[in-house]
PLY file of the C-alpha trace (Angstrom):
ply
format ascii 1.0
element vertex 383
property float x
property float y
property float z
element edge 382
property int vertex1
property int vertex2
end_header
-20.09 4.09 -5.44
-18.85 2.52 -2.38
-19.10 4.37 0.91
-19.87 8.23 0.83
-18.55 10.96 3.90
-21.22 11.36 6.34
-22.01 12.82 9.76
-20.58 10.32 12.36
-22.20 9.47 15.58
-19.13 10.66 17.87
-20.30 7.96 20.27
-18.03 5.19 18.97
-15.44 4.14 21.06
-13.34 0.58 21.33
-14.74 -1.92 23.73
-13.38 -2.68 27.14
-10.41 -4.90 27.10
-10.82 -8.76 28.55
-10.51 -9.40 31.67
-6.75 -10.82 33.34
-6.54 -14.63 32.06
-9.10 -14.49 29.49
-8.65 -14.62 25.78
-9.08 -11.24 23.84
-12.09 -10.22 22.29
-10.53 -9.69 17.83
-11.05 -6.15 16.96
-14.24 -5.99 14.82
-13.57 -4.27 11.90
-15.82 -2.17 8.96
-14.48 -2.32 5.37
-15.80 0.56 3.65
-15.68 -0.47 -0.29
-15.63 -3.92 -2.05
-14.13 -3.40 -5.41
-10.63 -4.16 -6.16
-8.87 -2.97 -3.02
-11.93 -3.75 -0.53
-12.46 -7.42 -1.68
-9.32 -8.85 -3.39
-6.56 -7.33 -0.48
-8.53 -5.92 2.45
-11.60 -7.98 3.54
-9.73 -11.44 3.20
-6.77 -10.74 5.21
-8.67 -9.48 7.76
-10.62 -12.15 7.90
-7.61 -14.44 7.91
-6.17 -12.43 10.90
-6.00 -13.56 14.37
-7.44 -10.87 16.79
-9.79 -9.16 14.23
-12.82 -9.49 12.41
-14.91 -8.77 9.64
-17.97 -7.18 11.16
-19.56 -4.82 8.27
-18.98 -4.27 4.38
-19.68 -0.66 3.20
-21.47 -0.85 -0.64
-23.76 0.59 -2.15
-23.51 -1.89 -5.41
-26.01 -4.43 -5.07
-23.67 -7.39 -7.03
-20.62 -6.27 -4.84
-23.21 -6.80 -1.47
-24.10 -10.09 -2.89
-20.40 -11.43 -3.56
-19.41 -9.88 0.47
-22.38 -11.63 1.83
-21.14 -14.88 -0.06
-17.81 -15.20 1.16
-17.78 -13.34 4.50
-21.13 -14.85 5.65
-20.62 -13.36 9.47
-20.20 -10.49 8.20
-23.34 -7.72 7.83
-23.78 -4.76 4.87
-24.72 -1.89 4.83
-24.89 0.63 1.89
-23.40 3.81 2.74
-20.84 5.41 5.48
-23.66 7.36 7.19
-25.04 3.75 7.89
-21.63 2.76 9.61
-21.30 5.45 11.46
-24.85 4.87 12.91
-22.79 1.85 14.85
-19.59 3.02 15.70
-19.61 1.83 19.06
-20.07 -1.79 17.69
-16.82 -1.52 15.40
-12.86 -0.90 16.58
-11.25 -0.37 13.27
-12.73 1.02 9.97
-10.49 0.44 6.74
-10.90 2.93 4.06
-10.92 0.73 0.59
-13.03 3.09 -1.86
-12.28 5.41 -4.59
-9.21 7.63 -3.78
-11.50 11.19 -3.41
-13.13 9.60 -0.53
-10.10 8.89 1.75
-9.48 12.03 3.58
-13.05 12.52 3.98
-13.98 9.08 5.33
-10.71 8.71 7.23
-11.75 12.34 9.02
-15.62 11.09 9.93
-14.37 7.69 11.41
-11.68 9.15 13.80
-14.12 12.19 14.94
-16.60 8.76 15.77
-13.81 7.70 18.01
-12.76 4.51 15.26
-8.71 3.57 14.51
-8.62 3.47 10.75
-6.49 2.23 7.88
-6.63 3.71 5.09
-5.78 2.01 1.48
-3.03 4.13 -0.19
-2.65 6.74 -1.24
-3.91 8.06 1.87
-4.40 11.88 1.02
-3.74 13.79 -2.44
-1.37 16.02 -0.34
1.31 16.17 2.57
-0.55 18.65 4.16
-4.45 16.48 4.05
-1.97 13.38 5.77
-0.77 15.97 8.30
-3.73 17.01 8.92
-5.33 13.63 9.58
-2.22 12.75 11.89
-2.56 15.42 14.19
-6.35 14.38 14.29
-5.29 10.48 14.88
-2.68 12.08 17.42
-4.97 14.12 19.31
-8.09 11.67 19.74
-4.97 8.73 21.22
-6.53 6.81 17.67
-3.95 4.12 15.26
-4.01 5.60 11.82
-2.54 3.87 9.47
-2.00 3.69 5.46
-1.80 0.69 3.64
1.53 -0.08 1.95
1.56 -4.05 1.47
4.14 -4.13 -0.76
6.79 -3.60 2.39
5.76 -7.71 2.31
6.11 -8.58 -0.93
8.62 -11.38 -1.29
11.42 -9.72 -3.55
11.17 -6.76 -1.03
11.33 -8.79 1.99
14.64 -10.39 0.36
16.65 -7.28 -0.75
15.86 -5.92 2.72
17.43 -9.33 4.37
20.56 -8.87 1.80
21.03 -5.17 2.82
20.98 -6.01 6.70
23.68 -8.47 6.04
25.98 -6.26 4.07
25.64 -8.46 1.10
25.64 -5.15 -1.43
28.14 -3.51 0.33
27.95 0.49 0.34
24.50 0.99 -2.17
24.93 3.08 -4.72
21.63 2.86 -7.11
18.40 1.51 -6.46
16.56 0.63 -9.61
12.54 -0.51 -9.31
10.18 -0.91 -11.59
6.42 -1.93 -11.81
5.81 -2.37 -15.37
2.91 -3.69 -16.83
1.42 -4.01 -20.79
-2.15 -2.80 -20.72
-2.50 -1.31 -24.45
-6.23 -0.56 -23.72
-7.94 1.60 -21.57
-9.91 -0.61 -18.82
-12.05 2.98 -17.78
-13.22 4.30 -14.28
-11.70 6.77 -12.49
-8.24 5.41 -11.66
-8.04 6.58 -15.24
-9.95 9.93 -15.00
-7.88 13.31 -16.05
-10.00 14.76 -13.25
-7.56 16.41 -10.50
-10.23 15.25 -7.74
-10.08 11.63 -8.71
-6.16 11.50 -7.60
-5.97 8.42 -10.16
-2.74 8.33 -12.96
-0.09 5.47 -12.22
2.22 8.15 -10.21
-0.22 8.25 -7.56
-1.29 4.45 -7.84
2.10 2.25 -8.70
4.27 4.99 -7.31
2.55 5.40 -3.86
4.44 1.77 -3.47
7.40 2.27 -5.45
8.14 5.64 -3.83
7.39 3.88 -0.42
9.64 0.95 -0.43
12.52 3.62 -1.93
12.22 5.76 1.17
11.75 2.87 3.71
14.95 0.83 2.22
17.46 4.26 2.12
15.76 7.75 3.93
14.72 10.66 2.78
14.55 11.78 -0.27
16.57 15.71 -1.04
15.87 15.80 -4.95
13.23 14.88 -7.17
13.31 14.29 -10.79
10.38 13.09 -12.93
8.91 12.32 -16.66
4.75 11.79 -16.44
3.34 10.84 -19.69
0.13 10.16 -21.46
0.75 7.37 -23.94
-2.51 5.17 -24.55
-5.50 6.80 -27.11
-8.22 8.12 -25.31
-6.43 7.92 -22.21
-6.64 11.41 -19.97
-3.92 10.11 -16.81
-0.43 9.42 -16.59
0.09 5.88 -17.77
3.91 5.84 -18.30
6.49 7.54 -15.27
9.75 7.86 -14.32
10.94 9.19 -10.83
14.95 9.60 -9.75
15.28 10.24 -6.32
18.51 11.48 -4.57
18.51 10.30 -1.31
19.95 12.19 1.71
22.12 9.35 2.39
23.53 9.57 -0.91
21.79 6.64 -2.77
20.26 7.14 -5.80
16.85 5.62 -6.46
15.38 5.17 -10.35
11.62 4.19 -10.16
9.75 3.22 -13.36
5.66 2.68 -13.08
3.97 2.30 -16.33
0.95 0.57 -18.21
2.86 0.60 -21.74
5.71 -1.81 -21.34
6.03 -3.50 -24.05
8.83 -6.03 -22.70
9.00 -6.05 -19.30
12.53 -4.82 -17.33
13.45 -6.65 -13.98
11.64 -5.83 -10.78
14.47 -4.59 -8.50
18.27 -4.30 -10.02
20.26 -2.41 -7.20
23.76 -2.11 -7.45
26.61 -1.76 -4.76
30.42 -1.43 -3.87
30.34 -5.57 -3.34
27.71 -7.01 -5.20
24.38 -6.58 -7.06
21.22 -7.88 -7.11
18.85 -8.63 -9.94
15.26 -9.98 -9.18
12.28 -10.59 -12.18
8.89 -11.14 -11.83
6.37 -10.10 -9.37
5.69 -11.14 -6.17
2.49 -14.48 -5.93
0.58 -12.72 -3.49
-2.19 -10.81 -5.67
-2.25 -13.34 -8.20
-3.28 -15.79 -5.72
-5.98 -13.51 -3.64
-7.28 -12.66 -7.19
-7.84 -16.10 -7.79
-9.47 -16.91 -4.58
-6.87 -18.55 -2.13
-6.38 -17.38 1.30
-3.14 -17.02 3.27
-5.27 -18.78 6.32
-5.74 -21.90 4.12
-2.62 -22.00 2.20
-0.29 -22.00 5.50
3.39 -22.12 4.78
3.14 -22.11 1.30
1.47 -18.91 1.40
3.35 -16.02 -0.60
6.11 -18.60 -1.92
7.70 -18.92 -5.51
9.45 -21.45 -7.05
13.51 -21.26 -7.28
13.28 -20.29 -11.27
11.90 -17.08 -10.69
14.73 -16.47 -7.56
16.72 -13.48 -8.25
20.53 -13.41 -8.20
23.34 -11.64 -6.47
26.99 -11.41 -7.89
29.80 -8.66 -9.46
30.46 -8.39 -13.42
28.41 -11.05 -14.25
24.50 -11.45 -16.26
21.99 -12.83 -14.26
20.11 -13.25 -17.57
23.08 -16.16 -18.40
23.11 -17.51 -15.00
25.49 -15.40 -13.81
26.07 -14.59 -10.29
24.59 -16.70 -7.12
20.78 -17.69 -6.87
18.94 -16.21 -3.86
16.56 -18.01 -2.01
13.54 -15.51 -1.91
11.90 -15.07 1.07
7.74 -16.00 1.11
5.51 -12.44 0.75
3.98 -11.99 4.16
0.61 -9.53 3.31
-1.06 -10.80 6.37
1.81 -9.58 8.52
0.52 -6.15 8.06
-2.64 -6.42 9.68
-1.16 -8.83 12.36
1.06 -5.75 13.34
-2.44 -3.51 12.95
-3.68 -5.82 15.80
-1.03 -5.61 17.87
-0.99 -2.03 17.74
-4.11 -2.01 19.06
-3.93 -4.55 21.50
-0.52 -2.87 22.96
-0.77 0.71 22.07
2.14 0.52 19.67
2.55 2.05 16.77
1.43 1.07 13.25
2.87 -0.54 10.91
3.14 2.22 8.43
2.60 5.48 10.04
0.94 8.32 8.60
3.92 9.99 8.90
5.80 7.88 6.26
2.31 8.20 3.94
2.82 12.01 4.55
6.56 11.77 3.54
6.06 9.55 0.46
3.46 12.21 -0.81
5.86 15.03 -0.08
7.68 13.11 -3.03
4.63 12.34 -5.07
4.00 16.33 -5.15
7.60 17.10 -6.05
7.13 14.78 -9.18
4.16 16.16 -10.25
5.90 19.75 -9.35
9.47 18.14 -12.11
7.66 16.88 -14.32
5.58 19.80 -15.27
8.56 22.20 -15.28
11.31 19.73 -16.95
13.76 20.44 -13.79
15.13 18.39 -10.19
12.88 19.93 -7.05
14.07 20.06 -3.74
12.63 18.44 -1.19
13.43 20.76 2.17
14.16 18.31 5.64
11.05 17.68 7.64
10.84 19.89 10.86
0 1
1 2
2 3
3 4
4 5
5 6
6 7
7 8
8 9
9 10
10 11
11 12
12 13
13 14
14 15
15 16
16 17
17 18
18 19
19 20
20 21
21 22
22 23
23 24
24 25
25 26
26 27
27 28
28 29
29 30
30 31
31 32
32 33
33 34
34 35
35 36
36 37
37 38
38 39
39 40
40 41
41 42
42 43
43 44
44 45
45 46
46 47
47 48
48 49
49 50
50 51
51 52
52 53
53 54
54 55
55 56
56 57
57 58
58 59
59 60
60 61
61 62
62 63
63 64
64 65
65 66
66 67
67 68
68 69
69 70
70 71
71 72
72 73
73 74
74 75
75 76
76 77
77 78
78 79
79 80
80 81
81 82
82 83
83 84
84 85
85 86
86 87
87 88
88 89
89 90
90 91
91 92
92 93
93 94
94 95
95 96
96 97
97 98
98 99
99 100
100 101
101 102
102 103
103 104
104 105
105 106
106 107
107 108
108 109
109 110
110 111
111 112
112 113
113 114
114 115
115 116
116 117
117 118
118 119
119 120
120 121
121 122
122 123
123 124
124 125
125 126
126 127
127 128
128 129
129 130
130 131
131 132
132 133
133 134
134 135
135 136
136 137
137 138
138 139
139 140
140 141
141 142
142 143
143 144
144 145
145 146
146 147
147 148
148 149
149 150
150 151
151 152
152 153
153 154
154 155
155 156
156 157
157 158
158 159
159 160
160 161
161 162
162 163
163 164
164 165
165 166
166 167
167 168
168 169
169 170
170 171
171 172
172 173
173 174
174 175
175 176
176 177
177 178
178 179
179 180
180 181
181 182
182 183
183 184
184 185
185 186
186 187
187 188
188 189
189 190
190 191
191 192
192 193
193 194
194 195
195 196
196 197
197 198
198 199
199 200
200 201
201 202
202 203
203 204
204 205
205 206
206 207
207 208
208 209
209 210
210 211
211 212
212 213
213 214
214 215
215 216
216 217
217 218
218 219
219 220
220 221
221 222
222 223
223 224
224 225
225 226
226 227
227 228
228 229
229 230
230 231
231 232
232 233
233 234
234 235
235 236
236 237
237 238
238 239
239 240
240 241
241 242
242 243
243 244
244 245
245 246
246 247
247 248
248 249
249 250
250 251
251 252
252 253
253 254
254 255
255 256
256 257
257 258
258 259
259 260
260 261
261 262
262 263
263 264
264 265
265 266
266 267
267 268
268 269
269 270
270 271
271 272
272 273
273 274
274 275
275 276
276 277
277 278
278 279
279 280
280 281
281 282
282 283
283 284
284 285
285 286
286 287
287 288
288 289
289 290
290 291
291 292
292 293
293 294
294 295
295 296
296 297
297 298
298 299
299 300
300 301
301 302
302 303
303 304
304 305
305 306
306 307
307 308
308 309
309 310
310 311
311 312
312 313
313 314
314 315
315 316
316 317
317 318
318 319
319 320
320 321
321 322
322 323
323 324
324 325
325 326
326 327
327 328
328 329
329 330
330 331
331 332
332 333
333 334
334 335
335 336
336 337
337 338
338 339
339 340
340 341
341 342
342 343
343 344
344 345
345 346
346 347
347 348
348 349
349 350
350 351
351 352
352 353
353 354
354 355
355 356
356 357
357 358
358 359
359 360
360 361
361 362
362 363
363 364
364 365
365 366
366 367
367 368
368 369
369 370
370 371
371 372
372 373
373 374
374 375
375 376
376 377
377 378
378 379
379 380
380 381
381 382
């Protein structure tokens, strides 16, 4: 397993900014974890980002140490947490990237060492455990910070472009889905029944569907949701459904599931003026998955071509080339650890604040709260 809680060495604190007229020293950085999340998002956009640096890999897994030592040569490992936090006045920033259990934990020990963290979504089980670990972030002066890429992906970055310009009109219904068709079980524990794990697709696809819903039109006031178990064998929800009333009055219909069989378009949202339809899913992970970098790739970076643009018009089918082609905007991941930097350089705030993580789980509970009892929950106003 990569990275365990340990005892932290409360010594750790950022080093001394540069003197006037010198450049900055980057923000040294230690990834704890190098599966999925640590080496395919994490470890190469920091790397790729001006003002930090990849300074120490968390794993215990000897194959996963070899493959970090391979492609972030200036970077060191070690195999547990208790070994980071041995040198936590060496590091600035410590992102969280193992198994969900872990976060709270690991995200408690490196602030008590005196370490900004960010923390891979989702970044608690509960509200109350993100809460918690703001007023802990709040109280040491410390950046905490989840990780919600998809604010960058490139269909996202588009339909938020079109709603600044009044291109919808008045919104009415926000439809999003992350759909995929994976028949068989792959294992591990993003597929465990085990309440500890926090795995199940709500808590995985929905972290970023629920996210983007909330960030695009406020708070959510009702929650309505269907959690299934569809595959053999399998013990998590695989197939969901969340409708979301919004305070503001939109209405938000999330799908995340493992069991589509034909795939339904990414966004559809519909307004008094226009709508907009948008298929397929945003380059970015395909293209970390397969290697490339954002720091190599320059402006091409995050782009698609103009088939897979999504359309905007009134009474029309996109599917028949209805409506008007929209140029999609390029997916910007690295933009989310640029702003990390400059939170810490400036004393800003994050990117995505714990506070947003906390309010997206508020929702995340209420589902789990509907779909167990067949009936709309209320979600109360945050004091």
């Amino acid at each position: 397993m990569d990275g365990t809680p340990g005892t932290p060495d409360p010594s750790g604190t950022s080093g001394p900014p540069a003197p006037s007229g010198t450049p900055a020293a980057p923000f040294r950085v230690g990834l704890i974890g190098f599966g999925l999340a640590g080496s395919v998002f994490h470890a190469p956009l920091i790397a790729a980002s001006e003002g930090l640096v990849l300074d120490t890999v968390v794993t215990g897994d000897p194959g996963r140490r070899e493959r970090a030592l391979a492609e972030h040569p200036d970077a060191g490992c070690v195999a547990s947490a208790d070994d980071l936090w041995k040198r936590a006045g060496d590091l600035d920033l410590v992102v969280i990237a193992s198994p969900n259990r872990t976060h709270v934990p690991l995200a408690r020990a490196a602030l008590e060492a005196g370490l900004a963290v960010v923390v891979d979504k989702p970044l608690a089980a509960t509200a109350a455990e993100a809460r918690e670990l703001a007023a802990t972030a709040e109280a040491r002066g410390l950046l905490l910070s989840a990780f919600q890429n998809r604010r960058w992906d490139n269909d996202f970055r588009t339909l938020r472009q079109l709603l600044d310009e009044g291109a919808l009109g008045e919104v009415f219904r926000f439809e999003s889905r992350f759909e995929r068709w994976r028949p068989r079980l792959k294992g591990g524990w993003r597929e465990s029944g085990d309440p500890a794990e926090i795995g199940g697709l709500l808590y995985d696809l929905g972290s970023h569907l629920v996210d983007q819903a909330l960030t695009l039109f406020g708070p959510a006031s009702s929650v309505y949701a269907e959690l299934d178990v569809r595959r053999p064998g399998a013990q998590a929800d695989d197939d969901a459904f969340i409708a979301l009333t919004h305070a503001g009055g939109v209405r938000s219909h999330l799908w995340m599931s493992a069991t589509t069989a034909q795939l339904g378009p990414r966004f559809r949202v519909l307004g008094s003026r226009a709508g907009y339809v948008k298929y397929g899913l945003d380059p970015q992970e395909d293209a970390l998955r397969e290697g490339r970098r954002p720091d190599t790739e320059g402006a091409r970076w995050g782009t698609e071509p103009e088939s897979a643009w999504g359309r905007l018009g009134a009474g029309e089918s996109p599917r028949t080339g209805g409506g008007t082609p929209v140029p999609t905007l390029p997916g910007d991941y690295p933009a989310y650890y640029a702003a990390v930097a400059a939170a810490l350089r400036d004393g800003g705030p994050p990117p995505v604040t714990a506070a947003e993580a906390a309010a997206a789980l508020r929702v995340l509970e209420a589902a789990r709260v509907s779909a167990a009892d067949g009936r709309p929950v209320r979600i109360e106003a945050a004091a």
